[in-house]
KEKE-3310 file (N, C-alpha, C; in steps of 0.2 Angstrom, whole numbers, plus 5000, padded with zeros to 4 digits):
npx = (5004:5002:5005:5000:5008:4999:5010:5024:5038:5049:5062:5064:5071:5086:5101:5102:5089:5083:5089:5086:5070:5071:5078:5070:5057:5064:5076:5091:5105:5108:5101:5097:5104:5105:5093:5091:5102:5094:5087:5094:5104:5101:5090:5076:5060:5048:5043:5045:5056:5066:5074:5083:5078:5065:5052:5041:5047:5048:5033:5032:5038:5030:5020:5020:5032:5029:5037:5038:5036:5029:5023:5026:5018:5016:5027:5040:5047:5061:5066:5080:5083:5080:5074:5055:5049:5033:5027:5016:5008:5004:4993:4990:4995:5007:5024:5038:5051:5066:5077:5092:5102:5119:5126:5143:5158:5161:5154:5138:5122:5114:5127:5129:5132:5123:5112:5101:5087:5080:5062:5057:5045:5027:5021:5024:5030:5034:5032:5035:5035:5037:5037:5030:5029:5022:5011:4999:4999:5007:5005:5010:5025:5036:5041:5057:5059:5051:5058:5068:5064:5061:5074:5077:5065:5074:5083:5080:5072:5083:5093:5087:5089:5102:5115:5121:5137:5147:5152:5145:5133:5121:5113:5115:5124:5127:5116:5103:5093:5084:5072:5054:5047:5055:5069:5077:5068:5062:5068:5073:5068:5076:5088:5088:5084:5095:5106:5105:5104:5117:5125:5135:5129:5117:5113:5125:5130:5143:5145:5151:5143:5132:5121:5112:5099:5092:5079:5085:5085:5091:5093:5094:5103:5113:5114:5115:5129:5134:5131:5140:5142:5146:5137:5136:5134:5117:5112:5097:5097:5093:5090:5100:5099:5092:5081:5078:5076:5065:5054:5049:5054:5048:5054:5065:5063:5062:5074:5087:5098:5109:5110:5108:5118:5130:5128:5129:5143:5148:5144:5153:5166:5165:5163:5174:5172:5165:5153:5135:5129:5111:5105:5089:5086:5076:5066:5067:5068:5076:5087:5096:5109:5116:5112:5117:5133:5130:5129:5139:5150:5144:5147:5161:5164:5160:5168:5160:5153:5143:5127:5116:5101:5091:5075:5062:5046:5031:5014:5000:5007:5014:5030:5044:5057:5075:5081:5093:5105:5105:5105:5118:5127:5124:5131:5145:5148:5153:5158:5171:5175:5181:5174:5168:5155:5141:5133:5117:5108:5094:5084:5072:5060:5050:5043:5038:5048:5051:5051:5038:5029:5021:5016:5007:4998:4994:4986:4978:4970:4965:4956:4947:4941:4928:4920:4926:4930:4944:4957:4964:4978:4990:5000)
npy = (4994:5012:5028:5043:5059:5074:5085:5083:5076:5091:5084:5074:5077:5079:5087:5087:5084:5095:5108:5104:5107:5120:5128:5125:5133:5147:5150:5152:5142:5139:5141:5129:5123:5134:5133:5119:5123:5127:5119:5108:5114:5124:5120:5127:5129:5133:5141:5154:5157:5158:5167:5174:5172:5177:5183:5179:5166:5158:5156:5150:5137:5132:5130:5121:5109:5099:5104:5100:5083:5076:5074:5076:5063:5055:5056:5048:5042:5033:5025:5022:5030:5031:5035:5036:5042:5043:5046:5055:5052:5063:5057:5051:5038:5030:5031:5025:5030:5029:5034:5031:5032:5033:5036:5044:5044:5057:5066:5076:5069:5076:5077:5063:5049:5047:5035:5033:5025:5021:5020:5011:5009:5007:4997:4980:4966:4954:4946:4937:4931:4933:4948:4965:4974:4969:4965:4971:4970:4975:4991:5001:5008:5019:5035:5042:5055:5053:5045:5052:5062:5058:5058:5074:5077:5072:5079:5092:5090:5088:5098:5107:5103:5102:5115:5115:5110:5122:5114:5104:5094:5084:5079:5070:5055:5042:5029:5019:5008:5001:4998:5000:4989:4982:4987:4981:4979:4991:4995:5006:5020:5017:5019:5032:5040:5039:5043:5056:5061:5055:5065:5080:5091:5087:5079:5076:5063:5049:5035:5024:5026:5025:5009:4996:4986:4969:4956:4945:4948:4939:4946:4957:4961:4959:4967:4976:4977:4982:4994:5013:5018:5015:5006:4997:4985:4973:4959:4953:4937:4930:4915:4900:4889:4881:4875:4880:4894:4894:4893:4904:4915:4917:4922:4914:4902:4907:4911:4902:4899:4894:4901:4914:4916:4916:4927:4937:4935:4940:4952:4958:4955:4964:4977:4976:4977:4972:4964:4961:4951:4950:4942:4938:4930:4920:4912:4896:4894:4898:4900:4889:4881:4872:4879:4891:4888:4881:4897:4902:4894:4899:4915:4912:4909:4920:4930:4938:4951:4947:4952:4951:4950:4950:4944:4956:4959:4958:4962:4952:4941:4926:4924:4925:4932:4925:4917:4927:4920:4909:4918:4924:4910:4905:4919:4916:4904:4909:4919:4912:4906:4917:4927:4942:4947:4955:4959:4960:4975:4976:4989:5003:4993:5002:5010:5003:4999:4989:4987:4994:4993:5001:5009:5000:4999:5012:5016:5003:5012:5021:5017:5014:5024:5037:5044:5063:5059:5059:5051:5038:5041:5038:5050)
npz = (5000:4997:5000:4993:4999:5000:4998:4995:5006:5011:5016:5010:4997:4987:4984:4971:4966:4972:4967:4953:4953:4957:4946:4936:4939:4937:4947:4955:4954:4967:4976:4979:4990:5002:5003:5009:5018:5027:5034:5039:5046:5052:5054:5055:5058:5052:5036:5034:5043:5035:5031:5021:5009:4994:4996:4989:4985:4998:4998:4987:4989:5002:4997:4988:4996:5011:5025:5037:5038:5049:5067:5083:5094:5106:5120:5126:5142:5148:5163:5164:5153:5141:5127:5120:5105:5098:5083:5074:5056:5042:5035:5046:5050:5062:5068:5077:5085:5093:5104:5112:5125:5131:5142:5146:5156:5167:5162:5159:5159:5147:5136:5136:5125:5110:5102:5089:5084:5071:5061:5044:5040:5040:5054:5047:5039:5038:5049:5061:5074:5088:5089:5090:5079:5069:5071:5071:5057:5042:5035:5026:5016:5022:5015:5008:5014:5025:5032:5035:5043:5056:5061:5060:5070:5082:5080:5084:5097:5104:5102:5109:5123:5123:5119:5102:5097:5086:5074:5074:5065:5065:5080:5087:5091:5083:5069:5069:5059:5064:5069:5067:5054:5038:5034:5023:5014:5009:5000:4989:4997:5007:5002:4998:5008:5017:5012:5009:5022:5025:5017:5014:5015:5019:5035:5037:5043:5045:5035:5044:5056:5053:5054:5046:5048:5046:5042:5035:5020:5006:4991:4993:5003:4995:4986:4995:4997:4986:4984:4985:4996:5014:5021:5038:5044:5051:5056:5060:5065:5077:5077:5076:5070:5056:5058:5073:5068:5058:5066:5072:5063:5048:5036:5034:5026:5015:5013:5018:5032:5024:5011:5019:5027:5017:5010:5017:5023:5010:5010:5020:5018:5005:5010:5018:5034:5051:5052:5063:5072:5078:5090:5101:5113:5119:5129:5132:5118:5110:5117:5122:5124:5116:5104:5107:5106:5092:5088:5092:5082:5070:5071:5073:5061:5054:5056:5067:5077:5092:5094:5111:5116:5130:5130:5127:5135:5127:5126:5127:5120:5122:5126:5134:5143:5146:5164:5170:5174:5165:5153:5157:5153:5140:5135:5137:5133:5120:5123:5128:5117:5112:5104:5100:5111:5115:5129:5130:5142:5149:5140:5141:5146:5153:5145:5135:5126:5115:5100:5089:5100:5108:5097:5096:5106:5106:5094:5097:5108:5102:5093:5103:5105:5103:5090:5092:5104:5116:5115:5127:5133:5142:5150)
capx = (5000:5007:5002:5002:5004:4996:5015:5031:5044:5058:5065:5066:5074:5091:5102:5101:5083:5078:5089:5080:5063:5071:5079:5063:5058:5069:5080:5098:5106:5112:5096:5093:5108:5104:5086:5094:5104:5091:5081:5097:5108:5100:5082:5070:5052:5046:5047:5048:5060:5071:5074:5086:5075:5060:5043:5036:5051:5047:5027:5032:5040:5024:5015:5025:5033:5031:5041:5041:5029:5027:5023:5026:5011:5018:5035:5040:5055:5063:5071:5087:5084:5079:5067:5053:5044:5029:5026:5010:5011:4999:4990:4989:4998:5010:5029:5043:5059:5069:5085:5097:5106:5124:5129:5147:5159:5164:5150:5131:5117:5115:5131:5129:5132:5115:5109:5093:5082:5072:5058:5056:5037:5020:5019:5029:5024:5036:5028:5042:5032:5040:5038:5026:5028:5018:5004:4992:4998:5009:5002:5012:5033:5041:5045:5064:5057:5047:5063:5072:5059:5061:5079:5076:5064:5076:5088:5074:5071:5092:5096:5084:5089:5111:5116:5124:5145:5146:5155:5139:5127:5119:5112:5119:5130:5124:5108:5101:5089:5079:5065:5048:5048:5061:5073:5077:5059:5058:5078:5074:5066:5080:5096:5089:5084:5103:5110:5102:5107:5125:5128:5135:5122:5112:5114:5134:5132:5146:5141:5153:5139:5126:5120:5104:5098:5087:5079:5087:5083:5096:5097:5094:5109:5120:5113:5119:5134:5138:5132:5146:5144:5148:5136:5138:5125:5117:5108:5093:5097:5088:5092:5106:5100:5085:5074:5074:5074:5059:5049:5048:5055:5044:5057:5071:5060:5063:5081:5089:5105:5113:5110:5109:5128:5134:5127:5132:5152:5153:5145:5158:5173:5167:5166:5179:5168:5163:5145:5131:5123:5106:5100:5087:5084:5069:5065:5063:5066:5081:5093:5098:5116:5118:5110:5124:5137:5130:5130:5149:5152:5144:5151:5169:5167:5161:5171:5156:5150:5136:5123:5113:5095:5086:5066:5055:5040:5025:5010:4997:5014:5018:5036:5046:5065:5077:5083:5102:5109:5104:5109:5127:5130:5125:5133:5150:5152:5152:5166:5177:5179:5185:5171:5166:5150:5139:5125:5114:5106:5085:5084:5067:5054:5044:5041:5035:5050:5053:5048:5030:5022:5022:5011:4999:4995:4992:4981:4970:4967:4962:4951:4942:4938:4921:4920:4928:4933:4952:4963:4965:4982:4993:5004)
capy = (5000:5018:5033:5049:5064:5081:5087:5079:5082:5094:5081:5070:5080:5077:5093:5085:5085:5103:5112:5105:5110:5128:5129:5125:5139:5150:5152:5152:5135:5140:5141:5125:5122:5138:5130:5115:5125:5130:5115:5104:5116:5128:5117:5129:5125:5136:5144:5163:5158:5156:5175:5177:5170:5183:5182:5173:5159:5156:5154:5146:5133:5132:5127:5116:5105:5099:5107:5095:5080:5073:5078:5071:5062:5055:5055:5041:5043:5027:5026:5020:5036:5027:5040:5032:5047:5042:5050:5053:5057:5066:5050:5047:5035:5031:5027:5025:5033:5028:5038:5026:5037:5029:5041:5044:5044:5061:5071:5075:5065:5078:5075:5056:5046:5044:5030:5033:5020:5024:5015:5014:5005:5008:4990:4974:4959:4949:4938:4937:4929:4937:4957:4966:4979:4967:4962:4975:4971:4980:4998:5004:5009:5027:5038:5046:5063:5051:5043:5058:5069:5057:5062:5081:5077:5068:5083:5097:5089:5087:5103:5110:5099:5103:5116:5111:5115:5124:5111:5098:5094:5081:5082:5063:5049:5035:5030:5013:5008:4994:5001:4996:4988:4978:4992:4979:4978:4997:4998:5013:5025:5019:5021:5039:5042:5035:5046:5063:5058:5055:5071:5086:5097:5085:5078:5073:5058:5045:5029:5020:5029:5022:5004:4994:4978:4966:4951:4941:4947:4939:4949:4966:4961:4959:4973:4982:4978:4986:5001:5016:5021:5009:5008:4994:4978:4971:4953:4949:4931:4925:4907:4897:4883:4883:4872:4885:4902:4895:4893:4909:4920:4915:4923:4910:4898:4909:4914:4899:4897:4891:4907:4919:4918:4918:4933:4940:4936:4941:4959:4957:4955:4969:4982:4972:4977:4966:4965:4960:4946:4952:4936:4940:4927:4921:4906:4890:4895:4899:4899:4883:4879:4869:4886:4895:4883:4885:4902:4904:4892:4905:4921:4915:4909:4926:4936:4943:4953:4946:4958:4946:4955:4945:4949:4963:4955:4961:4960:4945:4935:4922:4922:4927:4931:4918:4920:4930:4916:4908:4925:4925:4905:4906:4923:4913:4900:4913:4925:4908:4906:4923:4928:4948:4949:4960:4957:4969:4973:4979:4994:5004:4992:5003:5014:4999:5000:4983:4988:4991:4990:5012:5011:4996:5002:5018:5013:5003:5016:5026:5015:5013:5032:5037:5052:5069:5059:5060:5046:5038:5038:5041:5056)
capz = (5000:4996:5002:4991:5002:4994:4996:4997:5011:5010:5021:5004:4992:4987:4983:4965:4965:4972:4963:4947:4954:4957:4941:4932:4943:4936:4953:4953:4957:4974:4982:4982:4996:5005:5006:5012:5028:5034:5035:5043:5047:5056:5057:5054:5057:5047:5032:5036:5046:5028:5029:5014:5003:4992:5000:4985:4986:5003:4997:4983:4993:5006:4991:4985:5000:5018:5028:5042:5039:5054:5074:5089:5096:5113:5119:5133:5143:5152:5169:5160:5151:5132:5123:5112:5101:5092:5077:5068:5048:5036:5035:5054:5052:5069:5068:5083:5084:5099:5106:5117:5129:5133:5148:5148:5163:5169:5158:5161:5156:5139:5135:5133:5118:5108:5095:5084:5079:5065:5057:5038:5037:5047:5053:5047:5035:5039:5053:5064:5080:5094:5088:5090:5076:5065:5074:5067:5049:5037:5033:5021:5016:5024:5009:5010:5018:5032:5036:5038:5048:5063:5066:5062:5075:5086:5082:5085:5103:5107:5103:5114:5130:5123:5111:5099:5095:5078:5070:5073:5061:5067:5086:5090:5087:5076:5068:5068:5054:5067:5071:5063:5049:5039:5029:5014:5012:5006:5001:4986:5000:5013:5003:4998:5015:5021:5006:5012:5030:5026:5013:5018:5014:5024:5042:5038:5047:5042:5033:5046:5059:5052:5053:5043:5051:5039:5045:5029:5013:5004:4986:4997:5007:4990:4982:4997:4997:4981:4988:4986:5003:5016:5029:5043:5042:5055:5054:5066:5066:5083:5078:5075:5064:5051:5062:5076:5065:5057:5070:5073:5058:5040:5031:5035:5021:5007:5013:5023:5034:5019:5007:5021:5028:5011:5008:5023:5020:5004:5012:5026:5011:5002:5014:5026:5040:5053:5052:5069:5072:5084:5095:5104:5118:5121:5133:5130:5111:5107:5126:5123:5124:5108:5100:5110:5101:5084:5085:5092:5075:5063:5073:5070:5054:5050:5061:5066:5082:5092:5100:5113:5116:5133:5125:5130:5134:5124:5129:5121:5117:5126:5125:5140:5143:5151:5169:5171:5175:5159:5147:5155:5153:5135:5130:5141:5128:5114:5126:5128:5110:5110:5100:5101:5112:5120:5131:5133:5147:5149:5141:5140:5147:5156:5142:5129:5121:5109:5093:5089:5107:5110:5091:5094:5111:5105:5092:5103:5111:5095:5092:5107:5107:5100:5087:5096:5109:5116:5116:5133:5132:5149:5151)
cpx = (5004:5003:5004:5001:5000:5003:5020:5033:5049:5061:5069:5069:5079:5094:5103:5094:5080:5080:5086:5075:5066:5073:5073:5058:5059:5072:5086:5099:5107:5109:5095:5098:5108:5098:5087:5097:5101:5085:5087:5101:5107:5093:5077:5063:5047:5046:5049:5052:5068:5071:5080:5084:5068:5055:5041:5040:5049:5037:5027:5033:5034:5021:5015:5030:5031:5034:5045:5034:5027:5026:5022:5018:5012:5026:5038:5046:5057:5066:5078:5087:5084:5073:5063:5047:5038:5026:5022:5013:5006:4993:4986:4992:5002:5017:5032:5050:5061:5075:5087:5100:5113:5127:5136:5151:5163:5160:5144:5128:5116:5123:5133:5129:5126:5114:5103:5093:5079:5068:5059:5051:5033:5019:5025:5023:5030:5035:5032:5036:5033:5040:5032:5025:5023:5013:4998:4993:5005:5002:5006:5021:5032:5042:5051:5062:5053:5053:5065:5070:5061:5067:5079:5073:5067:5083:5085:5076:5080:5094:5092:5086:5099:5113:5122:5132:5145:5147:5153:5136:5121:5119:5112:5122:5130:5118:5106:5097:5086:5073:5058:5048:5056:5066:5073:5072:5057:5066:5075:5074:5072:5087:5094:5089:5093:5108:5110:5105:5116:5129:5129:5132:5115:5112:5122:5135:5137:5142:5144:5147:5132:5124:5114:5104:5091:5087:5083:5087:5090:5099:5096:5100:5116:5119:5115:5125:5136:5136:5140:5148:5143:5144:5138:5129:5124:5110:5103:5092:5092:5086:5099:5107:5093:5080:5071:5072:5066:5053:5047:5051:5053:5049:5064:5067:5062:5071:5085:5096:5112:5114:5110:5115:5134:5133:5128:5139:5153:5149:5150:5165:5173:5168:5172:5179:5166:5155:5142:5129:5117:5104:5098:5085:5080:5069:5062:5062:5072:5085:5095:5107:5119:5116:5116:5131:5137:5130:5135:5150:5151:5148:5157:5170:5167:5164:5166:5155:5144:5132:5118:5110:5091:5079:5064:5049:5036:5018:5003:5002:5015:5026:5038:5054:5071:5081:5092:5106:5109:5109:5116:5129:5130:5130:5143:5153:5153:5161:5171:5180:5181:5181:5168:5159:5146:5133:5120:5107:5098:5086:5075:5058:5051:5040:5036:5039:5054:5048:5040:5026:5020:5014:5007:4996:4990:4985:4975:4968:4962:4954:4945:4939:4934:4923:4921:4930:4938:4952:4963:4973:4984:4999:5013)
cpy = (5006:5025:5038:5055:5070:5084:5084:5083:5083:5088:5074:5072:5079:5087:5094:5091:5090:5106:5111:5108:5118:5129:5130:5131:5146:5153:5150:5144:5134:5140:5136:5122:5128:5135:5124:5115:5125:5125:5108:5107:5121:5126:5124:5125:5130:5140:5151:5162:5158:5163:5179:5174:5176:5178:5178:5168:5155:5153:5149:5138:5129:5127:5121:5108:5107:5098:5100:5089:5073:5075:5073:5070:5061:5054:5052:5042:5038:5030:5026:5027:5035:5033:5035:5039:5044:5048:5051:5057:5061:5061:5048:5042:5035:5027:5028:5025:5031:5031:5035:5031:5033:5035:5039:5044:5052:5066:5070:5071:5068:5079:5067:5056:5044:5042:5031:5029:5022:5019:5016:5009:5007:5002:4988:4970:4955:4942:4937:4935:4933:4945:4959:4972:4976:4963:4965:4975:4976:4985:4998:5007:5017:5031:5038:5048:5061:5048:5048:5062:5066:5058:5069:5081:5077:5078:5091:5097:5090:5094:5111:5109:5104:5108:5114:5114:5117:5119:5104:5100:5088:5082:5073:5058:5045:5036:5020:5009:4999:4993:4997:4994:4984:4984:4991:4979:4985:5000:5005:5017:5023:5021:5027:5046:5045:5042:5053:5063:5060:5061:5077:5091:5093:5085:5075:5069:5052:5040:5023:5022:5026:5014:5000:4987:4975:4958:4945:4940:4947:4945:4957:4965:4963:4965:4979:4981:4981:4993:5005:5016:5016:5008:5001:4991:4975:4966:4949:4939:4927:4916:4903:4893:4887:4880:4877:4891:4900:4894:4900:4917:4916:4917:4918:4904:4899:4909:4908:4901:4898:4896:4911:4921:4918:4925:4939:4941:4941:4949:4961:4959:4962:4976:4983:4977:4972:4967:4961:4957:4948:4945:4939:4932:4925:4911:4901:4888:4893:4899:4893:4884:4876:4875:4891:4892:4884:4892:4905:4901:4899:4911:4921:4914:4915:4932:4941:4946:4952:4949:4952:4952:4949:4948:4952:4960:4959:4957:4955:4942:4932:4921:4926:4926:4924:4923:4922:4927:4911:4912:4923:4916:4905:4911:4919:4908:4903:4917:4919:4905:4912:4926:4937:4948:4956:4957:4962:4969:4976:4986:4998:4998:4995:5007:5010:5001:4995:4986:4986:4992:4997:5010:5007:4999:5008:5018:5009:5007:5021:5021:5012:5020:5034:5044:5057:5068:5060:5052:5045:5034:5042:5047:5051)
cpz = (5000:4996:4998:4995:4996:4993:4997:5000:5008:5012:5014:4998:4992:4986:4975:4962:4966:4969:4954:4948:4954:4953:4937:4933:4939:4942:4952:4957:4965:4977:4985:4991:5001:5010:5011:5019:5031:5035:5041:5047:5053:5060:5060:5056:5056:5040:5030:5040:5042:5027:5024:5011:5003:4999:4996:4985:4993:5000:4993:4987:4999:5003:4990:4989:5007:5020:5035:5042:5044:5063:5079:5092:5104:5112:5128:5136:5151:5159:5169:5155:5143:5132:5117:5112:5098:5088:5076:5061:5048:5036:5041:5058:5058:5067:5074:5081:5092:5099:5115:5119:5132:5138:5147:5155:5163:5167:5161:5156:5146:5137:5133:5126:5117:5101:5094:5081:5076:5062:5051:5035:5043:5047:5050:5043:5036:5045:5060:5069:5086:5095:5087:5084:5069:5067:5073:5061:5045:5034:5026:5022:5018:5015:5013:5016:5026:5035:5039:5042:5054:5065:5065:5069:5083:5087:5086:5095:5106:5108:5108:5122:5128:5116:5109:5097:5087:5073:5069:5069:5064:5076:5088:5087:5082:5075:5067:5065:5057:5070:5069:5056:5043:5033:5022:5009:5006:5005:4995:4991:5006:5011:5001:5003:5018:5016:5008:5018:5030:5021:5015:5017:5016:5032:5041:5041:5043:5042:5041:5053:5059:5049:5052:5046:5045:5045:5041:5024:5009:4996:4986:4999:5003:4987:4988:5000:4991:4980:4988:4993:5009:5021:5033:5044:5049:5054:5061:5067:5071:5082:5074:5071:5060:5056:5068:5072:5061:5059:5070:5069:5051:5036:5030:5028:5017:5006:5019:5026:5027:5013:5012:5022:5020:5010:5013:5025:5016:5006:5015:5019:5009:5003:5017:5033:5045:5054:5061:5067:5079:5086:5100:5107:5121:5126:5132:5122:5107:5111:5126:5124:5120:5105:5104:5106:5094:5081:5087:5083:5070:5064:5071:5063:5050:5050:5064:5075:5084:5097:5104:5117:5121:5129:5130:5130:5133:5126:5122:5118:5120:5129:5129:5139:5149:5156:5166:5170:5166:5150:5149:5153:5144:5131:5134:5136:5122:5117:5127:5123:5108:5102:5103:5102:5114:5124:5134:5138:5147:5145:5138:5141:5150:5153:5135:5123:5115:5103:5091:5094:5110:5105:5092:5099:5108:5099:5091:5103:5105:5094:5094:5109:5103:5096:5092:5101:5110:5117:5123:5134:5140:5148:5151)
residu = (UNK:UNK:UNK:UNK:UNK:UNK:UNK:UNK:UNK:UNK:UNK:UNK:UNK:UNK:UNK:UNK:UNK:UNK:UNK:UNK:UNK:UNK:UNK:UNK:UNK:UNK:UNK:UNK:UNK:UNK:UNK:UNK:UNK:UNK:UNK:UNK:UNK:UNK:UNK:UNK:UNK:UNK:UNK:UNK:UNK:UNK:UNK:UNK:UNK:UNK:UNK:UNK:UNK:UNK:UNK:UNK:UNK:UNK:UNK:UNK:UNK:UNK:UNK:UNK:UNK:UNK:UNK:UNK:UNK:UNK:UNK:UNK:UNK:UNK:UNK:UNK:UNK:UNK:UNK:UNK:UNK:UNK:UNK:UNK:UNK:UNK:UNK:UNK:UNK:UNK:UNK:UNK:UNK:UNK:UNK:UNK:UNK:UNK:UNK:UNK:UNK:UNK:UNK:UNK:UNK:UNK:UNK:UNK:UNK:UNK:UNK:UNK:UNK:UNK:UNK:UNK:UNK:UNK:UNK:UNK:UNK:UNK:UNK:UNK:UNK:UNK:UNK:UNK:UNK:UNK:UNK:UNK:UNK:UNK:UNK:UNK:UNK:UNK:UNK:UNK:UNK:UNK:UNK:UNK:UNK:UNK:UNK:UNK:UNK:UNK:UNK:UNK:UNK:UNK:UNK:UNK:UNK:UNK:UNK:UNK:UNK:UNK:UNK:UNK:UNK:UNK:UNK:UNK:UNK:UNK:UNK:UNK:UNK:UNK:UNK:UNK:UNK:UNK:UNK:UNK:UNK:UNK:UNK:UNK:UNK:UNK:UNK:UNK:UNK:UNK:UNK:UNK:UNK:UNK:UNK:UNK:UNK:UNK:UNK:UNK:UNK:UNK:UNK:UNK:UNK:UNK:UNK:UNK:UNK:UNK:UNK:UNK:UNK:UNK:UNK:UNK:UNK:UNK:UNK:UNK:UNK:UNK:UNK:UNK:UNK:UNK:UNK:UNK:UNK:UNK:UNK:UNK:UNK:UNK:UNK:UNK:UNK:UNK:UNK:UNK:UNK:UNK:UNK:UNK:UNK:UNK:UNK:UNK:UNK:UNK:UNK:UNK:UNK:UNK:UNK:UNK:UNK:UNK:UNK:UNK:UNK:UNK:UNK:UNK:UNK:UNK:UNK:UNK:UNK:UNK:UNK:UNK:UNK:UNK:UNK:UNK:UNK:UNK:UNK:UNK:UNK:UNK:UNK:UNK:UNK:UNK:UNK:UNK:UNK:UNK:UNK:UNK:UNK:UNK:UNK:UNK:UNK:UNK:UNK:UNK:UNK:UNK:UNK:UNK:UNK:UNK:UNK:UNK:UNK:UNK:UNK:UNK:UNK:UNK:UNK:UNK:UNK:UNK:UNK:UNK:UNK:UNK:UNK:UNK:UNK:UNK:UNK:UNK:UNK:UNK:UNK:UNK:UNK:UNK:UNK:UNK:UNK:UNK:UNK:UNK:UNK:UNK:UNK:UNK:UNK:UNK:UNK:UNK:UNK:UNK:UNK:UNK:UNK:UNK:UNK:UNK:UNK:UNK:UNK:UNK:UNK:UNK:UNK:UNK:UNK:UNK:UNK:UNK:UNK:UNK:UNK:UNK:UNK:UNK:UNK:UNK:UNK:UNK:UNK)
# end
């Protein structure tokens, strides 16, 4: 399904592609990177705020694109100090941006390192049993300019809380492309997205900065390895053979074991990066200790780094995290092959922050509110 707004985002424009439309125009070619500063650079929010541009260029412009096409709806903030934004579009649709807060030692809380999740689908069609971002279905793919609005967003809220040093563009550290939705699924809108993102006349974020996770679409994986610009792959795995992964991932059928880690080397080669394996940890599923074993095997064959995610319980799901003791014995036989782990500890359950569970919630609610009503949503 595909949504036409009535305007397209600035936020989707390349520095290509406006200056065509203002040429055609008749404006000089310059504007269109002018127009561009003052939408990343300076993050305007609105367009009389673009005060060396005419009166009728700034209308024109009005006319002609959405400035910022999306608004925050609610915005959740964890005890571990995780942000989950939800969005509304144009549409009404609802997306989820999350900002990881990594406190350093010696500095204040804004000061911390921050990773951005972004989504780039309303919903999921992948099936994936354990996630809640496709339990209400696949809605419809993000354009570009919807990817990109939810870090304006992310940078709008930041630069409020820290201003920013002159010689940032960007209001934090990485970006994570794990959010809602499966990225490969809607790769045109995400490598335009990712392009605008990382170009200097965008948000200048490095590609080595910015990392796409895929549940396993193998001729997305390859086609993004010959991508120019290099980003940094990240492969939700969550099983170690095919008889687990496809109990609980449907896309392991189409993309087995056996085609998916080749297609994941031969990324690995030709960036020569080391790519993530995500295992997320679910109990009684995937905790086993032979499935700890087979996924020490893959990690070294691939050189890979394994991110080990205990689950967020969601709510109507059965599946439940395994105890502590459990996490460190499994992630144990991984760190005694000298294999590069991590184990990551809770972050953002109080907020409803596993992917999906902020926008179904929310959504309920909408839907139990009668004409003119409000949303019973909690503060």
């Amino acid at each position: 399904m595909k949504f036409t707004p009535e305007k397209p985002p600035l936020a989707g424009e390349t520095l290509d592609s406006l200056t065509a439309r203002l040429l055609e125009r008749g404006e000089p070619a310059f504007r269109a990177k002018q127009i561009l500063g003052w939408l990343y650079k300076k993050r305007v929010r609105s367009w009389d705020e673009m005060t060396d541009l005419s009166k009728s260029l700034r209308a024109w412009l009005d006319e002609t694109f959405d400035l910022l096409p999306a608004e925050l709806v609610l915005n959740r903030q964890s005890e571990d100090v995780t942000d989950k934004l939800l969005l509304g579009l144009r549409d009404r649709s609802l997306i989820e941006t999350v900002i990881i807060r990594v406190p350093q030692e010696g500095v204040g809380l804004d000061h911390s390192r921050k990773t951005i999740c972004i989504s780039t689908q309303v919903g999921c069609a992948m099936g994936c049993v354990f996630c809640a971002s496709g339990l209400d279905g696949f809605k419809r793919d993000l354009s570009a300019g919807e990817i990109v609005a939810q870090l304006l967003h992310v940078c709008h809220r930041e630069d409020a809380r820290t201003p920013r040093a002159h010689t940032e563009l960007a209001s934090f550290d990485n970006i994570v492309v794990m959010g809602m939705g499966e990225p490969l699924a809607n790769y045109d809108a995400l490598i335009r997205a990712l392009t605008i993102v990382n170009a200097p006349w965008g948000l200048g974020v490095g590609a080595r900065r910015i990392t796409v996770s895929t549940s396993g679409l193998v001729p997305k994986i390859l086609k993004l390895a010959e991508e120019p610009l290099g980003f940094r792959l990240a492969v939700s795995l969550h099983g170690a053979t095919d008889e687990v992964r496809e109990k609980i991932m449907p896309v392991n059928k189409a993309w087995p074991l056996a085609k998916l880690i080749p297609a994941v080397r031969a990324f690995s080669e030709r960036h020569g990066r080391m790519v993530t394996l995500e295992f997320i940890l679910i109990e009684d599923v995937n905790d086993s200790l032979l499935q700890a074993e087979k996924l020490r095997d893959l990690a070294r064959d691939l050189h890979a780094h394994v991110n080990l995610i205990p689950y967020n319980a969601v709510a109507g799901l059965p599946w439940k995290r395994p105890s502590l003791t459990r996490q460190e014995r499994f992630a144990t036989i991984l760190r005694d092959a000298r294999v590069s782990v991590t184990l990551r500890r809770e972050k953002g359950h109080d907020i409803d922050a596993a992917c999906g569970q902020l926008r179904l919630r929310t959504e309920k609610d909408r839907a139990g509110a009668g004409p003119g009503e409000p949303m019973n949503i909690a503060p």
